[in-house]
C-alpha positions in Angstrom: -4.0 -22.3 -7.1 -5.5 -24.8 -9.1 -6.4 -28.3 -8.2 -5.9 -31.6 -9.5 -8.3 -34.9 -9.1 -6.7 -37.7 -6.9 -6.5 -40.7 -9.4 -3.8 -43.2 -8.5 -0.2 -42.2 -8.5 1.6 -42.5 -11.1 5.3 -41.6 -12.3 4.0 -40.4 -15.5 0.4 -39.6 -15.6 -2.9 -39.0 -13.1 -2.3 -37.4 -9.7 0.7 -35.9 -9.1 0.8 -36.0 -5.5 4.1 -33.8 -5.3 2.4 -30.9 -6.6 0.1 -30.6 -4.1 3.4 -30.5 -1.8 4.1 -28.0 -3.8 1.7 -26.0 -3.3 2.0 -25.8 1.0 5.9 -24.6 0.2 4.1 -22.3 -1.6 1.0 -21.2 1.2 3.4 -21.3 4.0 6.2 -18.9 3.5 3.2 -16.7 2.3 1.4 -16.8 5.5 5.5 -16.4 7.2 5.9 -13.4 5.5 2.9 -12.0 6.7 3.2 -13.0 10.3 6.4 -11.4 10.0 8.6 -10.2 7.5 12.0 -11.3 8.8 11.2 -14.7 9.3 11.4 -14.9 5.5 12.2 -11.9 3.7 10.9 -13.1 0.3 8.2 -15.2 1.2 5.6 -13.3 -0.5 7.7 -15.1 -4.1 5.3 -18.4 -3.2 2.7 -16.7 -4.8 4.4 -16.9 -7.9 5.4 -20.5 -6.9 1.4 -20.7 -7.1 1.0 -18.9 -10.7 3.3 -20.8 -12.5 1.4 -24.4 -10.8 -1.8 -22.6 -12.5 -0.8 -21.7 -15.7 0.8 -25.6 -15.5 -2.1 -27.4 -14.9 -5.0 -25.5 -16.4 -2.9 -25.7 -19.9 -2.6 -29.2 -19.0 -5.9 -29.8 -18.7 -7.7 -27.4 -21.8 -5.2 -28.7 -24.1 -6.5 -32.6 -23.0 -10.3 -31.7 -23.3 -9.3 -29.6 -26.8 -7.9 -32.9 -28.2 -10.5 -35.2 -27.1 -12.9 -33.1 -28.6 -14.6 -32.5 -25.2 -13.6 -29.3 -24.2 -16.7 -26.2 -23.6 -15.8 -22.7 -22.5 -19.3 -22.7 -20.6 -18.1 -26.0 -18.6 -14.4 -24.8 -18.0 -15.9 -21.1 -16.6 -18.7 -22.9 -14.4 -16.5 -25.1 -13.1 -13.8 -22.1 -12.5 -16.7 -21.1 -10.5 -17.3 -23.7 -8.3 -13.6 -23.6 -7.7 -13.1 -20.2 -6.8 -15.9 -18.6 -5.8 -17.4 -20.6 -2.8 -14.8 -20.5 -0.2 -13.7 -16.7 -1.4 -17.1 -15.4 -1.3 -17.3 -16.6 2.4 -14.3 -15.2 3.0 -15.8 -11.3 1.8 -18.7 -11.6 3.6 -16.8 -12.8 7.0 -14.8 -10.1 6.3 -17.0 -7.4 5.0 -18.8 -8.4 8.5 -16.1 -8.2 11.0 -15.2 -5.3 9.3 -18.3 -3.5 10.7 -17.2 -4.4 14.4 -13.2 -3.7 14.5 -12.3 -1.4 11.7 -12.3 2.7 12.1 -15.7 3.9 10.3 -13.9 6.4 8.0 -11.8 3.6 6.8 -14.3 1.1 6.1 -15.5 2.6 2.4 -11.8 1.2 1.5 -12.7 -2.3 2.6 -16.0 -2.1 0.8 -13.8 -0.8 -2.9 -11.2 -3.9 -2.1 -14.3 -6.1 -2.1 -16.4 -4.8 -4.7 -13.1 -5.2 -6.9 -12.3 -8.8 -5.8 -15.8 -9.7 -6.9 -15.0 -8.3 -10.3 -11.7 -9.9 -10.5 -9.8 -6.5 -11.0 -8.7 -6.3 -6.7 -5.0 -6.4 -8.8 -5.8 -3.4 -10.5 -7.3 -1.6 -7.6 -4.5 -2.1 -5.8 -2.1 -0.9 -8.5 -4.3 2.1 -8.6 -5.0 3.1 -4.6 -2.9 0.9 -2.1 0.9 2.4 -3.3 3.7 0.0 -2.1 3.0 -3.8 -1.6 4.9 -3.2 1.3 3.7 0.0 2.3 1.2 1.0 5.6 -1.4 1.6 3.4 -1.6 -1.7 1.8 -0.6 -3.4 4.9 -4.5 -2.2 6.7 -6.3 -3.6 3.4 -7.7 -7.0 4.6 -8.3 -8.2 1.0 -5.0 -6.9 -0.2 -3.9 -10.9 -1.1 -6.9 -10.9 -3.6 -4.7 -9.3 -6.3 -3.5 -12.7 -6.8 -6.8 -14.0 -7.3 -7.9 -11.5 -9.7 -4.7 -12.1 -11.8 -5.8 -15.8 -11.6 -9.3 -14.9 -12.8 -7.9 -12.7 -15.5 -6.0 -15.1 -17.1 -8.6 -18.0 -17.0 -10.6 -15.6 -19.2 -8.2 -15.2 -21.9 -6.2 -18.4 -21.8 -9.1 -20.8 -22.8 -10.0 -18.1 -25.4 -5.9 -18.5 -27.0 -5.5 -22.0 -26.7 -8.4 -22.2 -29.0 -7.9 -20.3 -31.6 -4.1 -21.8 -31.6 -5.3 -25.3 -31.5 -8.3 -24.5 -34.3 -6.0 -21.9 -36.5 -2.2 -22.6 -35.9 -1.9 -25.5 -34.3 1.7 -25.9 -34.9 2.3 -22.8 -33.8 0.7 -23.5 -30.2 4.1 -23.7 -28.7 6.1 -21.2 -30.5 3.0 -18.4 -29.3 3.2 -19.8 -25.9 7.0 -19.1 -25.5 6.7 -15.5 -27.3 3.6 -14.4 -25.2 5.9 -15.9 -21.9 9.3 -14.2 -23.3 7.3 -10.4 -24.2 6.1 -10.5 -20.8 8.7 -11.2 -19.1 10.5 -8.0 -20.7 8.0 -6.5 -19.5 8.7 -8.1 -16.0 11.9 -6.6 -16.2 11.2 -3.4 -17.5 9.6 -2.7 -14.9 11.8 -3.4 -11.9 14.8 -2.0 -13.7 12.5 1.3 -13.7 11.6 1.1 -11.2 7.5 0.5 -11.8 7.1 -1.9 -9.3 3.4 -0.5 -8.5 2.2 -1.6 -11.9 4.9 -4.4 -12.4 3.5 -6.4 -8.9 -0.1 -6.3 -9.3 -0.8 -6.3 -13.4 -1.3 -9.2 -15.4 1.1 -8.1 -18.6 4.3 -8.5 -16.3 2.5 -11.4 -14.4 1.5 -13.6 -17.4 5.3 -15.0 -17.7 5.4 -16.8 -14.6 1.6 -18.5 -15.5 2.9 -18.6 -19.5 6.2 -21.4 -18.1 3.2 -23.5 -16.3 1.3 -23.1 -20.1 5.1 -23.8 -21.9 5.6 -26.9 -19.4 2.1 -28.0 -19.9 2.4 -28.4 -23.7 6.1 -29.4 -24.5 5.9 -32.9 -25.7 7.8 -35.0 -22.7 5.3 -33.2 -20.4 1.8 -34.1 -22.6 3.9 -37.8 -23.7 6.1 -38.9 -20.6 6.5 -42.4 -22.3 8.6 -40.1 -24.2 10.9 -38.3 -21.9 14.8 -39.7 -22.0 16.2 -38.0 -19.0 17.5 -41.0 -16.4 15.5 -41.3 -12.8 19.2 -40.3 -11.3 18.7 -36.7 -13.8 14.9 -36.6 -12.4 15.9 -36.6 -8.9 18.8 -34.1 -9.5 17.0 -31.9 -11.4 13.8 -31.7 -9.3 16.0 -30.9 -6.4 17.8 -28.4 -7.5 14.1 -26.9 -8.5 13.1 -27.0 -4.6 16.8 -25.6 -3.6 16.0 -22.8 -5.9 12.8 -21.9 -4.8 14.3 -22.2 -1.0 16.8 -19.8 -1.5 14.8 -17.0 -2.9 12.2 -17.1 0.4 15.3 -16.4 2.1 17.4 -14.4 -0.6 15.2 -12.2 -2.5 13.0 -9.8 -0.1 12.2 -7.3 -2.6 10.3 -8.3 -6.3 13.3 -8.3 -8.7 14.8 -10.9 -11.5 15.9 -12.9 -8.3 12.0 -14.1 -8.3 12.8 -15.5 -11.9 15.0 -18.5 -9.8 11.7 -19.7 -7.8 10.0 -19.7 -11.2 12.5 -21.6 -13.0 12.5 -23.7 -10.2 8.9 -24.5 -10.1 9.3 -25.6 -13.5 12.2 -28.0 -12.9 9.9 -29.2 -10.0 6.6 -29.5 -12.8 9.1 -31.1 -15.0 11.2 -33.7 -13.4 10.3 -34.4 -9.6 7.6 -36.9 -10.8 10.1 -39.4 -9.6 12.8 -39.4 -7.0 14.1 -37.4 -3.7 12.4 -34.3 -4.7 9.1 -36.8 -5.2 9.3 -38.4 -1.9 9.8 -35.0 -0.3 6.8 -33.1 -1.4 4.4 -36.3 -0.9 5.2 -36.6 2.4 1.6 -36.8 3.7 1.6 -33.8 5.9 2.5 -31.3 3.0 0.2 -32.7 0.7 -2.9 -32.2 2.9 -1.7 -28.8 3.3 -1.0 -28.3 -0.5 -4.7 -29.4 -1.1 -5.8 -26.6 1.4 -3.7 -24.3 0.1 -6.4 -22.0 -1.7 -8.5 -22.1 1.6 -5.9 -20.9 3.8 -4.2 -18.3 1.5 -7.7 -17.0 1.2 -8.1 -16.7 4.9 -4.6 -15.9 6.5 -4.3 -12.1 5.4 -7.9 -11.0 6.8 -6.5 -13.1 10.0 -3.8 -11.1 10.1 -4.8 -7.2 9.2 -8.1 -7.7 10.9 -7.6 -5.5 14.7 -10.2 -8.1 15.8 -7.7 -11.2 17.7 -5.4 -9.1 19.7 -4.4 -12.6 21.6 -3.7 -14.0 18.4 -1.8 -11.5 17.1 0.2 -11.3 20.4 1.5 -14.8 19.4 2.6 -15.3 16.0 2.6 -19.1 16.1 -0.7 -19.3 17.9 -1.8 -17.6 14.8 -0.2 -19.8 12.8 -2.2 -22.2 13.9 -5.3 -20.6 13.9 -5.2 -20.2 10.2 -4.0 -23.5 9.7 -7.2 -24.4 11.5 -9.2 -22.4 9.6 -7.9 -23.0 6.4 -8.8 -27.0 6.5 -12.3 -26.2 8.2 -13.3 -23.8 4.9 -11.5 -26.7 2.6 -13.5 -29.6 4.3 -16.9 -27.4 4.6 -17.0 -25.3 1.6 -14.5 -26.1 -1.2 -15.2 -30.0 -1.2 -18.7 -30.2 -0.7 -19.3 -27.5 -3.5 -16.6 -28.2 -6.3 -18.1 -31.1 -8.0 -21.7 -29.4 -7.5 -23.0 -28.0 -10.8 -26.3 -27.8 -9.4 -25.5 -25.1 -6.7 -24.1 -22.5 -9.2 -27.6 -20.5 -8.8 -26.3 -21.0 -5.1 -23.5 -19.4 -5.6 -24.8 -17.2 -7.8 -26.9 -15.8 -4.9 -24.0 -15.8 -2.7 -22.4 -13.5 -5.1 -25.7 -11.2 -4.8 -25.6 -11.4 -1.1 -21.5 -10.4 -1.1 -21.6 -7.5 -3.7 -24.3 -5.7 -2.5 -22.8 -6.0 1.1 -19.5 -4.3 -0.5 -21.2 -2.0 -2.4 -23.0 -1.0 1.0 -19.7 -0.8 3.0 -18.1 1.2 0.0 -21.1 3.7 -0.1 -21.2 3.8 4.1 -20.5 7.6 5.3 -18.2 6.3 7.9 -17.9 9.1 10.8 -18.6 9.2 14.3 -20.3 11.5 16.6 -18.1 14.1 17.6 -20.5 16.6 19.0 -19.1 16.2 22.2 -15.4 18.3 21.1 -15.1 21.8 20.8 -15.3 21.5 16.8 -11.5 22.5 16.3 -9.9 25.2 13.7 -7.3 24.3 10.7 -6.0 26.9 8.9 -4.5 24.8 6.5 -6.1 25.7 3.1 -6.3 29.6 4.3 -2.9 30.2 4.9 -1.9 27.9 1.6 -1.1 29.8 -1.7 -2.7 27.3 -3.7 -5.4 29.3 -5.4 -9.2 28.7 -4.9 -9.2 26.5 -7.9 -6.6 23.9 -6.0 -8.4 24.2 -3.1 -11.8 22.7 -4.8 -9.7 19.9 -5.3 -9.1 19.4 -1.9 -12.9 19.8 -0.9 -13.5 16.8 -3.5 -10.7 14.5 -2.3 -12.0 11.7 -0.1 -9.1 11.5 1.7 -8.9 15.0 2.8 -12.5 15.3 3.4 -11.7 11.9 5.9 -9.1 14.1 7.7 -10.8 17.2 7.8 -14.2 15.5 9.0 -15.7 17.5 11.9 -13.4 20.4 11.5 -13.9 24.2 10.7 -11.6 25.1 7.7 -11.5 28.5 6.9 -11.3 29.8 3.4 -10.5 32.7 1.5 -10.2 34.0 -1.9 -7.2 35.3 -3.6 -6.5 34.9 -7.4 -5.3 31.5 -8.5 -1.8 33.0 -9.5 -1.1 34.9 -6.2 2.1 32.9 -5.4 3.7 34.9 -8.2 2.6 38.4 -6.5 4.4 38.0 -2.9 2.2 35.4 -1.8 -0.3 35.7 0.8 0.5 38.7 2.8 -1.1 40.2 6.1 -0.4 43.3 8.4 0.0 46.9 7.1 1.5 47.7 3.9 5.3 47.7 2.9 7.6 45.0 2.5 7.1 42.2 4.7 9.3 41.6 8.1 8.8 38.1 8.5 8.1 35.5 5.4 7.2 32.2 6.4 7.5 29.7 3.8 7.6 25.5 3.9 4.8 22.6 3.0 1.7 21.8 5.3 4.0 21.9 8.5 4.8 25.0 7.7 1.2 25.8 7.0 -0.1 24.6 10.2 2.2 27.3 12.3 0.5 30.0 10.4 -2.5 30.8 12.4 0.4 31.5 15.9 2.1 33.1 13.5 -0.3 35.5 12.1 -1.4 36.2 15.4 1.8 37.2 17.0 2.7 39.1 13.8 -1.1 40.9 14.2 0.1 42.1 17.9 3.3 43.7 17.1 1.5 45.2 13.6 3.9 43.3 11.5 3.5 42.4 7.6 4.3 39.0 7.0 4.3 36.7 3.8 3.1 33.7 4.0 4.7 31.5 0.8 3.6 27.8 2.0 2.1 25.1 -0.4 0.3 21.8 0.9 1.6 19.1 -0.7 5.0 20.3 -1.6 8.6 20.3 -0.8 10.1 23.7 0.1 13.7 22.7 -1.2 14.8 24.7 -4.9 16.5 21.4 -6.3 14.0 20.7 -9.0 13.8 19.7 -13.0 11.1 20.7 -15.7 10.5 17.2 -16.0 9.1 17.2 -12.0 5.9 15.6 -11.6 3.7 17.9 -9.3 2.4 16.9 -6.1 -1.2 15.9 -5.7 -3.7 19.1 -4.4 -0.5 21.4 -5.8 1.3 22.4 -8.3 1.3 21.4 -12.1 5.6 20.9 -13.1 5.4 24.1 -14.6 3.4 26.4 -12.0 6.6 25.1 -9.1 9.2 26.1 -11.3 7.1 29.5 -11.1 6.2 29.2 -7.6 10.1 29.0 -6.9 11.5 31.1 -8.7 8.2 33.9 -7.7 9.3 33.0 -4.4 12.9 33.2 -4.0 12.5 36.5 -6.4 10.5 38.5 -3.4 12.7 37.8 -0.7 15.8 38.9 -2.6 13.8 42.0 -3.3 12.3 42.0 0.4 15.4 41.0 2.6 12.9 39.7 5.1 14.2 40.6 8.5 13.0 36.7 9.4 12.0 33.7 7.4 10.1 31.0 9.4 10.7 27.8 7.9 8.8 25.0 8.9 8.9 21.9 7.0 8.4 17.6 7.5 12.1 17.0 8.5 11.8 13.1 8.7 13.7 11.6 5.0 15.4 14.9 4.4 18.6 15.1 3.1 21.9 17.8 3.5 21.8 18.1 -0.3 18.0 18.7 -0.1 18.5 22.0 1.3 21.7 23.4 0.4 20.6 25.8 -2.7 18.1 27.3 -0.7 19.1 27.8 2.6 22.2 28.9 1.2 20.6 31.5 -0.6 18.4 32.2 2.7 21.5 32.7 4.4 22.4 35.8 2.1 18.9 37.5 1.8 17.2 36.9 5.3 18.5 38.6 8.6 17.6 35.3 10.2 16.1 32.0 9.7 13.8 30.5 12.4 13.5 26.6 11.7 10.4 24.9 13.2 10.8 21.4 14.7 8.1 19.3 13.9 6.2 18.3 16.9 6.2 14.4 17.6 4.2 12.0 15.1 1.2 9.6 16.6 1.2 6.2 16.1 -2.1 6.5 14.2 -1.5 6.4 10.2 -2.8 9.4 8.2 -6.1 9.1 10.1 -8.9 12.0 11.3 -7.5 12.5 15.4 -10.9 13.3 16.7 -12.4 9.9 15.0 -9.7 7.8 16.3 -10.4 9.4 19.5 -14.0 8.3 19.3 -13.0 5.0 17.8 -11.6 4.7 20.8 -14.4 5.6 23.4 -12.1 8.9 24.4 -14.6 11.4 25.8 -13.7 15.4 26.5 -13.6 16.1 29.5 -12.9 19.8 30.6 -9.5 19.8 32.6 -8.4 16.3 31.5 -5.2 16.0 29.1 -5.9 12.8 26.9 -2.7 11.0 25.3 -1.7 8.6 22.7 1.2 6.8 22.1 4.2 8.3 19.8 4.8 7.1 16.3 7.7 6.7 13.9 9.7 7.5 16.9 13.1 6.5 15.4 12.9 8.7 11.7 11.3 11.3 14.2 14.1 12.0 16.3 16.8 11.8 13.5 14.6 14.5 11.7 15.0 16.6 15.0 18.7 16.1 14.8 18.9 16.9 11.3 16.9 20.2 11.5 19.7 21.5 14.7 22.6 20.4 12.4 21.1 22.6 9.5 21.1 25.3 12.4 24.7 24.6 13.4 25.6 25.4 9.5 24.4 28.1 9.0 25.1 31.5 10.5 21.6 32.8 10.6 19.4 30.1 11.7 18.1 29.0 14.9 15.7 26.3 15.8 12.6 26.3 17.9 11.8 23.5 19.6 8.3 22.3 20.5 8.7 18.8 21.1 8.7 19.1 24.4 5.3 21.1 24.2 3.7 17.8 23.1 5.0 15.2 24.1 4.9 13.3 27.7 7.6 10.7 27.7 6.5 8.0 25.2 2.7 9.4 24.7 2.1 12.5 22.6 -0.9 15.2 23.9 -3.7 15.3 21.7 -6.3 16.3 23.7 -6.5 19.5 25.8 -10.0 19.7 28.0 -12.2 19.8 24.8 -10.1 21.3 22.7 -8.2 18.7 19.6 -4.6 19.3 19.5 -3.8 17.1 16.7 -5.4 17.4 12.9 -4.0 13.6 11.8 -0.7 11.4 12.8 1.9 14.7 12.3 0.1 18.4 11.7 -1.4 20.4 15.0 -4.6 21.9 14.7 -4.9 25.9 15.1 -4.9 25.0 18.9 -2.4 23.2 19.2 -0.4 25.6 17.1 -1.0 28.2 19.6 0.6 25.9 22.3 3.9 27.4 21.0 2.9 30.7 20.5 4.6 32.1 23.4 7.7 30.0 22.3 7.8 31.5 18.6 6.8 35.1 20.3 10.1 34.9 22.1 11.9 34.2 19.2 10.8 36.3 16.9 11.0 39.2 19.5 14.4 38.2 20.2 15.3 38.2 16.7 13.7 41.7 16.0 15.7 43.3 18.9 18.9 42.0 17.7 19.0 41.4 14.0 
């Protein structure tokens, strides 16, 4: 997003008016996208309209200062500074501070990591590393998500100066040819990636970035760009050819809505644009006043739509998309007019800054290191079984008491524990009741886990041995390879592949008279299940398949925090509700699971939607007592809410096998 001096305009040399018009059809299908993604489906592509403008210009200008002999890494980096830093370290500390007022406490150590890692110019990498999906929920709540960009900026304004000159001092003929392999190897890389799928790494890291900023850096030092006395292409060719750039870049806002080679057309056509538009319809287009004032603000208001956007704080706003529009248009020229323009030709407030940056990090470091929880003294402190009834062994479950996130979701909770051996999955699993062979095996992944506690209860009261062979973290389905990455908090490849086979080995031995299956239904597919509830289907009497109770529109958060997040007291007698989630995948799952039941012989289902859920609001608050752990898994409580529903079946089952 780099800027240029206005000098007088000139076909050939000095201002180039037309990139800064560039640069707002670059900012605002970016801030579109965001607003909403169908508006334009690959908007998010005008942030590599912005990388190759960068790579353009900064080449442009290092290789100019490197042949008048003028050029000084400590100049080029302090005045990268006064570029970059001023407005974005307002932008963190606004941030970091509204952060405090309208963000849930267990999420704000998040916000402080995103800062701490935009300050040191690697937000790309923490991203690559934590947030999943560009276009997933999680990166979606990260208010500084859109400093990746930045920090790819920043990461190739480090090493670019350092290239250029040791080309220009070393090989100077070969400044071009090295330009065009470094842009070509990346761009393999590029598409590497997305034809394997890697688009974590291939989004957010510099290696399969560097292409689009390496054509700015190719542009920048081909002869008819640095000579353009010596360019031969007619005006008529100029206007053609820069127009078919901006029809280019056009059409992949609108064409491409997922990162692909299809982004490799907006790039191209930011170079015909560079290249030729310095003249002609494309020229008069992209000068129009209006869209160069906005190109010039362009870093100011990318910096400041996103927190605008995932910030809870301007429910109004966010009500009306084009009021919000507005809004960060607004706020984008005040932070140009009172922070970028005043500071940028200011050497003598870089000890300013400096302090600024002081004043920001230690704030993120703060919010990053912030405990995060609120008082929840006020609930009955609710039960979850989870990790007892789990036959991950005690060394997988210190895992679990070291992961953040589980901590997060766990916060205020009693969780049992236990202590089997580490290997007891291969030895029947966990198993309760009197000795023999178990009458009821219950097997399936944390939602068959959370059923447990009812289950062992009702089992306890009729003196029944059950098995219970669930694993956090994992899918209960057979249809697996060596090659099988394990699950996080689970199994290594190599221990499922035991854990299957361990398991499907004891009921064949067992013929279980039931086997409770309970299991996230939502994304499951026919083929998933057909090995092993085929093979369930010849060693169980019956199969009793848990439907998952409805989902809350909360993410993967702690329920009791959100509930105190939202000033939600106990209050003894008092049901409290929250709105449904994921209401559409929900309800196909619960179709799903009654077809499986429809296939096969021996299984029945047992609802409990109904137990839960109140028209479009879902129960998570009984008197004092927490029905829900997080967005989808009941807490020992709430489990027991279908007790007398799973009794009944299992009786039922029992007295007619």
């Amino acid at each position: 997003m780099e800027k240029t001096t206005p000098h007088q305009s000139s076909p050939h040399s000095g201002y180039r008016p037309e990139i800064d018009g560039l640069r707002a059809i670059a900012v605002i299908p970016v801030v579109l996208f965001h607003l909403n993604t169908s508006w334009l489906p690959g908007g998010f592509i005008g942030v590599d309209v912005f990388f190759v403008i960068s790579g353009f210009l900064i080449t442009q200008r290092l290789l100019g200062q490197m042949a008048g002999g003028t050029f000084s890494f400590r100049k080029f980096w302090a005045k990268r500074i006064l570029r970059i830093f001023p407005a974005l370290l307002a932008m963190i500390v606004v941030t970091l501070f509204s952060s405090w007022l309208v963000i849930f406490r267990p999420d704000l150590h998040a916000v402080g990591e995103q800062a701490v890692a935009a300050l040191l110019s690697t937000a790309n990498i923490y991203f690559w590393r934590n947030g999943g999906d560009y276009w997933g929920g999680d990166a979606e709540n990260s208010p500084l998500l859109h400093t990746w960009s930045l920090s790819v900026e920043e990461q190739f304004y480090l090493a670019l100066p350092l290239a250029l000159g040791a080309l220009v001092r070393f090989a100077p003929r070969s400044l071009r040819t090295a330009l065009m392999a470094g842009t070509a190897g990346s761009f393999c890389l590029f598409l590497f990636g997305t034809l394997t799928n890697r688009m974590g790494s291939t989004f957010y890291l510099l290696p399969t970035r560097a292409w689009e900023l390496g054509l700015g850096c190719c542009l920048a030092a081909a002869p008819s760009i640095r000579y353009p006395a010596r360019a031969t292409c007619s005006t008529f060719k100029h206007s053609l050819l820069g127009m078919a750039g901006m029809i280019m870049i056009l059409a992949t806002y609108v064409l491409v809505p997922k990162l692909s080679w299809g982004v490799g057309c907006a790039v191209i056509g930011t170079g015909l644009v560079l290249t030729y538009a310095r003249t002609g319809l494309g020229h008069t287009i992209l000068s129009q006043p209006f869209l160069v004032a906005i190109g010039k603000a362009s870093y100011s208001i990318y910096l400041w739509h996103w927190p605008a956007i995932a910030l809870p704080g301007l429910p109004e706003l966010q009500t009306y998309s084009w009021l919000l529009f507005v809004f960060i248009i607004a706020v984008g020229f005040a932070s140009y007019f009172l922070i970028e323009q005043p500071v940028r030709h200011s050497p003598a407030l870089l000890p300013a800054i400096a302090g600024g940056y002081i004043l920001a990090l230690s704030m993120a470091l703060y919010t990053a290191w912030s405990v995060g929880t609120y008082d929840t003294s006020a609930f009955v402190a609710p039960t979850t079984s989870g990790l007892y009834f789990c036959v991950v062994g005690p060394e997988k479950i210190k895992t679990f008491d070291t992961s953040r996130s589980i901590k997060k979701t766990t916060a205020g909770f009693v969780v049992p524990r236990r202590t089997i051996p580490a290997d007891e999955y291969l030895n029947g699993g966990l198993i309760t009741g009197p000795p023999g062979p178990p009458k009821i095996v219950v097997i399936g992944d944390s939602h068959g886990v959370m059923w447990s506690p009812a289950i062992n209860s009702i089992a306890k009261a009729r003196g029944l041995t059950v098995s219970f062979y669930n694993a956090n973290g994992e899918r209960p389905f057979t249809a697996l390879s060596p090659e099988r990455k394990g699950a996080p908090f689970s199994f290594t490849p190599q221990e499922r592949i035991a854990f299957d086979a361990a398991r499907l080995e004891w009921i064949s031995r067992w013929k279980p008279d039931i086997v409770i299956f309970g299991c996230k239904w939502i994304g499951v597919e026919e083929s998933d299940t057909a090995e092993l509830m085929g093979f369930l289907e010849k060693n169980a009497g019956h199969v009793l398949l848990m439907e998952d109770p409805p989902e809350l529109a909360i993410g993967n958060k702690n329920t009791m925090q959100w509930l105190c997040f939202q000033n939600i007291s106990p209050q003894q007698g008092v049901r409290r509700y929250l709105p449904a989630g994921n209401v559409d995948d929900y309800q196909q799952g619960r179709i799903f699971v009654r077809k499986l039941a429809q296939k096969y012989r021996n299984c029945t289902v047992v609802p409990t939607c109904d137990l839960y859920a109140k028209e479009a609001d879902v129960l998570v608050l009984d008197g004092e007592r927490m029905v829900y752990i997080d967005d989808d898994h009941v807490t020992d409580y709430g489990a027991e809410l279908a007790a007398s529903r799973l009794a009944q079946a299992i009786d039922d089952r029992l007295s007619n096998p």
